[in-house]
C-alpha positions in Angstrom: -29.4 9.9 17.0 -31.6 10.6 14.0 -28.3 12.9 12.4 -26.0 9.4 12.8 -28.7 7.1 11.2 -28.9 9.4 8.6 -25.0 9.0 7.7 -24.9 5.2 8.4 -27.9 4.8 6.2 -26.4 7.0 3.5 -23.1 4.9 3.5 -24.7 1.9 3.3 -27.1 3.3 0.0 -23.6 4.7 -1.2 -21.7 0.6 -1.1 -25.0 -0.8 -2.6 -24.6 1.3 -5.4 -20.9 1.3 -5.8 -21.6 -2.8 -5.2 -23.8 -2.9 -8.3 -21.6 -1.3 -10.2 -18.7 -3.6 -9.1 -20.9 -6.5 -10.3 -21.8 -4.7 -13.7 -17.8 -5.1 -14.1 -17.6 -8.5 -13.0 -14.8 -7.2 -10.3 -14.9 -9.3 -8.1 -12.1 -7.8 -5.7 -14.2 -4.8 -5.3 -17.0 -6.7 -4.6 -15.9 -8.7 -2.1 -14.0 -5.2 -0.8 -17.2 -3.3 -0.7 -19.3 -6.5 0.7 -17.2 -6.5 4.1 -17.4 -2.4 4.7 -20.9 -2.9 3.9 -22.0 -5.9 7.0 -19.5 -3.6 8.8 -21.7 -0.7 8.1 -24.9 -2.2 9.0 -23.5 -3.7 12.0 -23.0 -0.3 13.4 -26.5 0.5 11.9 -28.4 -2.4 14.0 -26.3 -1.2 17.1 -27.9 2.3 16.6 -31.1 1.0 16.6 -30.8 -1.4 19.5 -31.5 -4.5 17.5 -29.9 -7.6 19.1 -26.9 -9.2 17.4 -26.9 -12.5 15.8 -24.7 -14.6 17.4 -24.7 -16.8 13.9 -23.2 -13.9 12.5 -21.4 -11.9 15.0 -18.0 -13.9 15.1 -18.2 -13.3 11.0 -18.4 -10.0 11.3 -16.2 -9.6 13.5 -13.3 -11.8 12.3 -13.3 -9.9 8.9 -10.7 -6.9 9.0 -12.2 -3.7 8.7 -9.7 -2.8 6.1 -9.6 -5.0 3.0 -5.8 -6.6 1.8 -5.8 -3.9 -1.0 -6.3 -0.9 1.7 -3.9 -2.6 4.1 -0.9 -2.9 1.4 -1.9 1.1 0.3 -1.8 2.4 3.3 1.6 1.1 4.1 2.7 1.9 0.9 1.9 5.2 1.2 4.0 5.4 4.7 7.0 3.9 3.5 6.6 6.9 0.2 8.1 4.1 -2.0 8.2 1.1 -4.2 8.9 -1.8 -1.9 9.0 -5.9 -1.7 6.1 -7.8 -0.4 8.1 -8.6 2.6 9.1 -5.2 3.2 5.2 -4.4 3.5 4.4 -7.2 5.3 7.0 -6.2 7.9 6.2 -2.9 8.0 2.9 -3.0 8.3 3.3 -5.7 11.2 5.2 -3.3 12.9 3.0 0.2 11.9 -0.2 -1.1 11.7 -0.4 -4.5 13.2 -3.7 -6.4 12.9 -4.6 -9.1 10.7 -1.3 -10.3 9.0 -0.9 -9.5 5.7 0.0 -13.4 3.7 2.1 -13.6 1.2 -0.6 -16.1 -1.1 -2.8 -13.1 -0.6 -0.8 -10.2 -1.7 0.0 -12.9 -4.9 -3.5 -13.4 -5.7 -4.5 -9.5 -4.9 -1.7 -8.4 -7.8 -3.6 -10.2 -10.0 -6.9 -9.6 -9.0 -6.0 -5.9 -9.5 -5.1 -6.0 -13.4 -8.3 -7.7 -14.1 -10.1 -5.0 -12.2 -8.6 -2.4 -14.0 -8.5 -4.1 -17.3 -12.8 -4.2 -16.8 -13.4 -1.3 -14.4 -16.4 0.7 -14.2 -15.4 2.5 -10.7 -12.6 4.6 -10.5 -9.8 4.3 -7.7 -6.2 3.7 -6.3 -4.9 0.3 -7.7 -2.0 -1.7 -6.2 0.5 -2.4 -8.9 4.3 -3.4 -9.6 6.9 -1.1 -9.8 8.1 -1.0 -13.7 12.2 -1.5 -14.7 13.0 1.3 -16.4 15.2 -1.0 -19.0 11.9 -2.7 -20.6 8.5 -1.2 -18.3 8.4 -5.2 -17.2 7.2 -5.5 -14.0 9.4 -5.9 -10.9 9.6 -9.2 -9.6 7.5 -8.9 -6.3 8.1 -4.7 -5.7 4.9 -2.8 -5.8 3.6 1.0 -5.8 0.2 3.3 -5.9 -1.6 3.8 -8.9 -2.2 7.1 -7.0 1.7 8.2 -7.4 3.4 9.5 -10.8 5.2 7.1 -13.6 9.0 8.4 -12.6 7.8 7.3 -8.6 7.1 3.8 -10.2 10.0 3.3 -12.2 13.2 1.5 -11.1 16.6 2.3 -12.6 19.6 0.9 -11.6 20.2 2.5 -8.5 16.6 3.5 -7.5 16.4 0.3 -4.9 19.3 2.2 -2.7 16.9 5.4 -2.8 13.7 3.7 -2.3 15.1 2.3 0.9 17.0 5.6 1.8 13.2 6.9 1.5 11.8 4.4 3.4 14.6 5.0 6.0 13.1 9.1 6.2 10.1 8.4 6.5 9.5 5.4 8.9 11.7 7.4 11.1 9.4 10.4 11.2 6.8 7.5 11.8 8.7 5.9 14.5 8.9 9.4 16.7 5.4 10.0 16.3 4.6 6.5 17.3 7.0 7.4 20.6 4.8 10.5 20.9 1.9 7.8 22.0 0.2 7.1 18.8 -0.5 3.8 17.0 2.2 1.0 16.6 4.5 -1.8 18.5 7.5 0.5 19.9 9.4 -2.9 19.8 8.8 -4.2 16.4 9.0 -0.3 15.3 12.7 -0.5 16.5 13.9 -3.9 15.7 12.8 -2.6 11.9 14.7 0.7 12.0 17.8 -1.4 13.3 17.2 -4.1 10.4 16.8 -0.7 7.7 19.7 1.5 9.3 22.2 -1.7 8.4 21.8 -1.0 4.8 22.6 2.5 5.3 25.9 3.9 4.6 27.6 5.7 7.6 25.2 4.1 10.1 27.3 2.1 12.5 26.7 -1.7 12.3 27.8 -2.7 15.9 25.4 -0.4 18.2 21.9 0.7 17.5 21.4 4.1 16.0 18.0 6.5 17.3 15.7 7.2 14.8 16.7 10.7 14.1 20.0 10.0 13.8 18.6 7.4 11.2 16.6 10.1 9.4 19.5 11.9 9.6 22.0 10.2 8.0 19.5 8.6 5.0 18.6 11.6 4.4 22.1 13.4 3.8 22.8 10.0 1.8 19.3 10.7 -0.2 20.1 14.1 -0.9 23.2 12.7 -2.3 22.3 10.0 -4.8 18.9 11.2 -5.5 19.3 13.7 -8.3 20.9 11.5 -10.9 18.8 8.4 -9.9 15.8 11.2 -10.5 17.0 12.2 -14.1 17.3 8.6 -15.2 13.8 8.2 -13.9 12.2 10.9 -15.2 14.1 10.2 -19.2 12.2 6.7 -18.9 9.2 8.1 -17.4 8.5 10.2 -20.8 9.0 7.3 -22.6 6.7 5.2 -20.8 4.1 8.0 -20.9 3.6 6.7 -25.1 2.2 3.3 -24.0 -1.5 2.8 -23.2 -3.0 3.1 -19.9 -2.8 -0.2 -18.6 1.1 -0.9 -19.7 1.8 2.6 -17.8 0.0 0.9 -14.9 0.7 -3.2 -14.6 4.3 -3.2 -17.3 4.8 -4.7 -21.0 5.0 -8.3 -21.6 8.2 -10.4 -22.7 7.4 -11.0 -26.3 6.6 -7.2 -26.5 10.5 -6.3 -25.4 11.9 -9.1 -28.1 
């Protein structure tokens, strides 16, 4: 008992700190981040010690997801392994991860909230941000990435849309037979997405269902395909994009600076 106490207490000493920091930087997404893994925290720390809960408090606690917007959108971003549309994370996450929807208005205000952070920050970490166009390094109307993953992984070229979702198509597949395999996720929903992806996949018969190896299968012959000279284009504009400061790299140019 003493061992656990010890780590709880330790976490919550780390999110104070990294809480004050937060508020040195007036980042207020972090904050309110950090604020809901930290009641979470001491929840669990109160249970240890066999102190009553607060039924005044309880249902807050318990009605906040234990995984903020930001960490929600990441970690399905970093399943499908590509730039993708709000609605394509909502969906998959829905279908992956399930839990407390991910809204629209919330994944609006969060691509916002995440510039400011950045533009202010004090703490390092992974940022959500949009995917640039390779044309001008504007953002991407509503298609977002990692901070985590390199510039030629958030550009978009002309044909990089048809290997994103070829991608996507690989590795939600992989997903999907794990998922089979008894681990997290909605078999149904699972499915009815791999049927909605595999129509946008040349050589996938529209009329019947397709399993999702045979999914994998043929998105990834298509990938291996197409890939390469999507890849070059990528990479030319990625060296390019490499000469613009920090945050351009990360959140695009604006319109009067491509006029």
């Amino acid at each position: 008992m003493k061992k656990v106490l010890d780590e709880v207490e330790g976490q919550m000493a780390r999110l104070r700190t990294e809480m004050r920091a937060a508020a040195e930087a007036s980042d207020t997404a972090l904050l309110r981040d950090l604020r809901a893994r930290l009641e979470t925290t001491q929840g669990r720390w109160f249970t240890l010690l066999g102190v009553p809960a607060d039924p005044s408090t309880t249902a807050v606690v318990e009605s906040r997801p234990l995984k903020s917007v930001r960490e929600r959108v990441l970690q399905t971003l970093a399943l499908i392994g590509a730039p993708a549309s709000q609605k394509t994370i909502r969906a998959v996450h829905e279908a992956f991860f399930g839990g407390t929807p991910l809204t629209s208005a919330r994944m609006a205000s969060l691509r916002r909230d995440e510039e400011r952070s950045f533009s202010g920050r004090r703490v390092v970490r992974t940022h959500v941000c949009p995917a640039l166009l390779t044309e001008s390094f504007r953002p991407a109307r509503s298609v977002l990435t990692s901070s985590a993953w390199p510039l030629h992984q958030r550009l978009l070229a002309p044909g990089t849309e048809q290997i994103n979702h070829l991608t996507m198509a690989v590795n939600l597949a992989d997903a999907a037979a794990e998922t089979a395999d008894g681990n997290d996720g909605d078999g149904d929903a699972i499915n009815a997405l791999l049927a909605s992806i595999a129509a946008d996949i040349p050589g996938l018969p529209g009329n019947k269902p397709a399993s999702a190896a045979r999914i994998r299968e043929v998105a990834q012959r298509e990938l291996d395909r197409t890939l390469p000279a999507d890849l070059a284009d990528r990479d030319q504009a990625a060296r390019i994009a490499a000469q613009l400061p920090a945050a351009e790299q990360m959140f695009g140019t604006s319109a009067s600076q491509n006029t």
